[in-house]
C-alpha positions as CSV (number, residue, x, y, z in Angstrom):
1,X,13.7,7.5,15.6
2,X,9.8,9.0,14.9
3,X,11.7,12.4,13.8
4,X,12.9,10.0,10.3
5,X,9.4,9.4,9.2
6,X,7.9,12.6,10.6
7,X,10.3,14.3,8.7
8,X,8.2,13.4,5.2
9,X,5.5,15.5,6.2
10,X,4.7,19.1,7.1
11,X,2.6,18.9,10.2
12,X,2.2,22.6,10.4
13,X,-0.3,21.8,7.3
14,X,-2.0,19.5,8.9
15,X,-5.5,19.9,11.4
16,X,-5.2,19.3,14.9
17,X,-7.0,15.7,14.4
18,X,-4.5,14.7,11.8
19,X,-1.7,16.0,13.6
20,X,-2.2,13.4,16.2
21,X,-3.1,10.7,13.7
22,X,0.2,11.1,12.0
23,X,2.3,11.6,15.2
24,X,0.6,8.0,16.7
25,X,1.1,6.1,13.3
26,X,4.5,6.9,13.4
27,X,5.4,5.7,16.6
28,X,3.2,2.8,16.9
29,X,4.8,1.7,13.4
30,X,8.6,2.7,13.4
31,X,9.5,-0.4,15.6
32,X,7.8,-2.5,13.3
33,X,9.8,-4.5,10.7
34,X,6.7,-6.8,9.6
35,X,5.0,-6.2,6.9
36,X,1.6,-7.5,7.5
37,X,1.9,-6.0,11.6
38,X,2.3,-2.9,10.1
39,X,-0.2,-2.3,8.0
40,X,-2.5,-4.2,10.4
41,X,-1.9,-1.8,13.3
42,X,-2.1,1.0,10.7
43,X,-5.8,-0.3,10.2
44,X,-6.6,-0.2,13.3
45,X,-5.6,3.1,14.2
46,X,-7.3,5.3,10.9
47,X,-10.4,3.0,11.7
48,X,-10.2,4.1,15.7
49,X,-9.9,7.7,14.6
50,X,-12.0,8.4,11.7
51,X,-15.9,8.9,12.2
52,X,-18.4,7.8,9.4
53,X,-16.6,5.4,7.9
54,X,-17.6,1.3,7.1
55,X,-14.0,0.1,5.8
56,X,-10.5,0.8,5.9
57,X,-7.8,-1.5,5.1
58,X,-4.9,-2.1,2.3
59,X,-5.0,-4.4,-1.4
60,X,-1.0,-5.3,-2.1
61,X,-0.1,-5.3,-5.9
62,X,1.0,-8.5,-7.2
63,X,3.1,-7.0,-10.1
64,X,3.5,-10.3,-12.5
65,X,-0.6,-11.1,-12.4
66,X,-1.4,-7.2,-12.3
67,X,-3.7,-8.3,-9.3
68,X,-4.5,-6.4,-6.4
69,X,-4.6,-8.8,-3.2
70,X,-6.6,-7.9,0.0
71,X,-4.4,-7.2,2.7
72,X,-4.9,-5.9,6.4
73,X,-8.1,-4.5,7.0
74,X,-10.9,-3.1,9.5
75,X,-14.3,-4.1,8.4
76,X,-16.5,-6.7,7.0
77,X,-15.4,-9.0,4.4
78,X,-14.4,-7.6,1.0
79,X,-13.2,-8.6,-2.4
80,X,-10.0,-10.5,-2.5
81,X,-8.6,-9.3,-6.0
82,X,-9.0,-6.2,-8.0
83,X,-7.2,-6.6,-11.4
84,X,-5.2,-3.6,-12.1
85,X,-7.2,-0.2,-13.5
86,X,-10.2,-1.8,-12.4
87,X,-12.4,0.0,-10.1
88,X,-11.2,2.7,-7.6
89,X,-8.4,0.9,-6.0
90,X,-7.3,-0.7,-9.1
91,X,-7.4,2.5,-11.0
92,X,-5.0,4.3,-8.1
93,X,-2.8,1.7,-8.7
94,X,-2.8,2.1,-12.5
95,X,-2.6,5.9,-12.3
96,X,-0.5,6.3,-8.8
97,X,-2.7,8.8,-8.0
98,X,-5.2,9.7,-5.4
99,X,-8.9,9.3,-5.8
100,X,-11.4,11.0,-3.7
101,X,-14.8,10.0,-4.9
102,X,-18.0,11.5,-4.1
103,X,-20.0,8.8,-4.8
104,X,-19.2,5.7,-5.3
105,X,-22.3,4.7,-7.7
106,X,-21.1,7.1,-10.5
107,X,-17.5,6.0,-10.5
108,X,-17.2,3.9,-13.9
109,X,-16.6,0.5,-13.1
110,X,-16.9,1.3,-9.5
111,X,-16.7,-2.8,-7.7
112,X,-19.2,-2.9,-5.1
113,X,-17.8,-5.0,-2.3
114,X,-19.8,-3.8,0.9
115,X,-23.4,-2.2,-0.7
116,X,-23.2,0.5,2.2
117,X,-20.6,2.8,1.0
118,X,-21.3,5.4,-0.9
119,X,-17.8,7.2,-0.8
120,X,-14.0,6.2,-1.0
121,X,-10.7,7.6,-1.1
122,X,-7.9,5.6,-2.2
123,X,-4.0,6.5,-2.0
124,X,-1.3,4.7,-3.4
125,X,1.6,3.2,-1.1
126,X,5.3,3.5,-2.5
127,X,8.2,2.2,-2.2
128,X,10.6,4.6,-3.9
129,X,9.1,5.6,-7.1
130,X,7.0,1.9,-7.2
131,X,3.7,1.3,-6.4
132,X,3.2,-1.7,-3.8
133,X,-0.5,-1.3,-3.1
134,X,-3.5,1.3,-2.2
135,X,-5.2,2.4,1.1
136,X,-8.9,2.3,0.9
137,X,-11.5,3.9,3.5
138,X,-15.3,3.5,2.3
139,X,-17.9,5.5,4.4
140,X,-21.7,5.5,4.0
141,X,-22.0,8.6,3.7
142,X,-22.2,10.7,0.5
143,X,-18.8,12.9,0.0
144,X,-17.4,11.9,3.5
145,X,-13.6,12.9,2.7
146,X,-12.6,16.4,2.1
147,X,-9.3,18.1,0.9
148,X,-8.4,18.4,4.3
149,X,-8.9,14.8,4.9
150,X,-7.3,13.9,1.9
151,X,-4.1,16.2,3.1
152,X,-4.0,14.3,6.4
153,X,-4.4,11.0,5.0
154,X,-1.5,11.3,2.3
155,X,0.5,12.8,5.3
156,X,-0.3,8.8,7.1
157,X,1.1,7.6,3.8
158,X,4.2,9.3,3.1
159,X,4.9,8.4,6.7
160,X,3.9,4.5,5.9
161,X,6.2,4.5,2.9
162,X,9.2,5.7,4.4
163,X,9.0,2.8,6.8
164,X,8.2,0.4,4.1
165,X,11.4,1.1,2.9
166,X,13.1,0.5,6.0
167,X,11.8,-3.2,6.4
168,X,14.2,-5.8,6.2
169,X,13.8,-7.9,3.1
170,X,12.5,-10.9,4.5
171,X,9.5,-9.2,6.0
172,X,8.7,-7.5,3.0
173,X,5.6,-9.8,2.3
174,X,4.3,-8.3,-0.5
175,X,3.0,-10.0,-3.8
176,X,5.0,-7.4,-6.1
177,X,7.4,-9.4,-8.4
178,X,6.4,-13.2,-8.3
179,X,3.6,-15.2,-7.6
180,X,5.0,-16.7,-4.4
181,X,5.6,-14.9,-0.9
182,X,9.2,-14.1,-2.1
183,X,9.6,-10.2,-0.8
184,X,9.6,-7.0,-2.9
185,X,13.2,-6.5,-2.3
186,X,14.8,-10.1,-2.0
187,X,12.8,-11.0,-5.3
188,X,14.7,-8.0,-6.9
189,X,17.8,-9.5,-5.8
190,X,16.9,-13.0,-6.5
191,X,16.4,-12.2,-10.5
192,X,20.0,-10.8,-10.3
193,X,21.6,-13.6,-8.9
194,X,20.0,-16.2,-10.8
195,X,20.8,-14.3,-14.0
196,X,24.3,-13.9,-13.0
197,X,24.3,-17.6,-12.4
198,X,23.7,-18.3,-15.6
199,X,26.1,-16.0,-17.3
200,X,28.7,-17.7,-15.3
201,X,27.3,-21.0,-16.0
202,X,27.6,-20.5,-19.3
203,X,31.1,-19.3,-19.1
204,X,32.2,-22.2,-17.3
205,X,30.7,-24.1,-20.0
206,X,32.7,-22.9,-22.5
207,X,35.8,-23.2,-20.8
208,X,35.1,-26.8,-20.5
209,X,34.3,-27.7,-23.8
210,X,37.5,-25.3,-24.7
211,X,40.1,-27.5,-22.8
């Protein structure tokens, strides 16, 4: 069942390193219908196999409060909301589109949460065509990710969004649509029905009044 989400990515493109990377993510993660196991386990394994670096974890987007939330990580503490277009992460989210920063310190509005990184790369996570959240990785060194990191980390990405949009509904615990812990997908489906509820409350209204 790996070959599914291998199948998103060219591994010929890839280094050696990253080859491996991507190979393990995908089969430590395709039996995995949890959200929050997931991306935990995910953590855990870029933070295992990356040198030089001080953080890596995820921030979920709350789509009503245009928040980012702190999700699964490997590090110390760190902020727990990043408004949308604020900051690195929040400006990935805005812009669904990679940043690989340098340094850190002349990023505008840059949000320091740990004072020892200096660099960052940040990718969006999709489901479909929507953003659900970023991956961050901070290092303390001074241009720690190259292209070829980059590459290898979008390559994790695509193969952590094709199982995000294998997860069952229920265990699709991200803030996307409502405040609550209602799921990406079920909250979808729980606007539909309620508005279709309606309409035929309405209708059945006006029957009654009719007769």
């Amino acid at each position: 069942m790996t070959a599914h989400l291998l199948n998103q990515v060219n591994l010929e493109e890839l280094t050696p390193e990253y080859k491996t990377l991507v190979k393990q993510v995908a089969s430590t993660i395709e039996p995995d219908n949890n959200l929050v196991s997931l991306l935990s386990n995910v953590s855990a394994l870029l933070n295992e196999h990356l040198k030089d670096i001080n953080w890596v974890g995820f921030y979920l987007l709350q789509q009503e409060e245009q928040v980012l939330y702190l999700g699964p990580f490997q590090g110390k503490a760190a902020c727990t909301r990043i408004p949308l277009g604020k900051g690195v992460c929040g400006t990935v989210a805005k812009e669904n589109k990679t940043q690989r920063v340098a340094d850190v310190h002349q990023f505008p509005g840059h949000i320091a949460c740990d004072s020892a990184s200096n660099s960052e790369i940040v990718i969006p996570i999709k489901v479909g065509r929507d953003v659900v959240g970023v991956l961050d990785i901070d290092s303390p060194s001074l241009d720690r990710f190259s292209a070829e990191d980059q590459k290898g980390l979008e390559a994790v990405v695509k193969v952590l969004n094709a199982q995000l949009a294998r997860l069952d509904a229920d265990n699709f615990a991200v803030y996307y649509d409502t405040p609550n812990n209602l799921s990406y997908k079920s909250s979808k489906y729980l606007s539909f029905g309620v508005g279709i509820g309606v309409i035929l409350g309405l209708v059945f209204a006006g029957l009654f009044l009719l007769f």
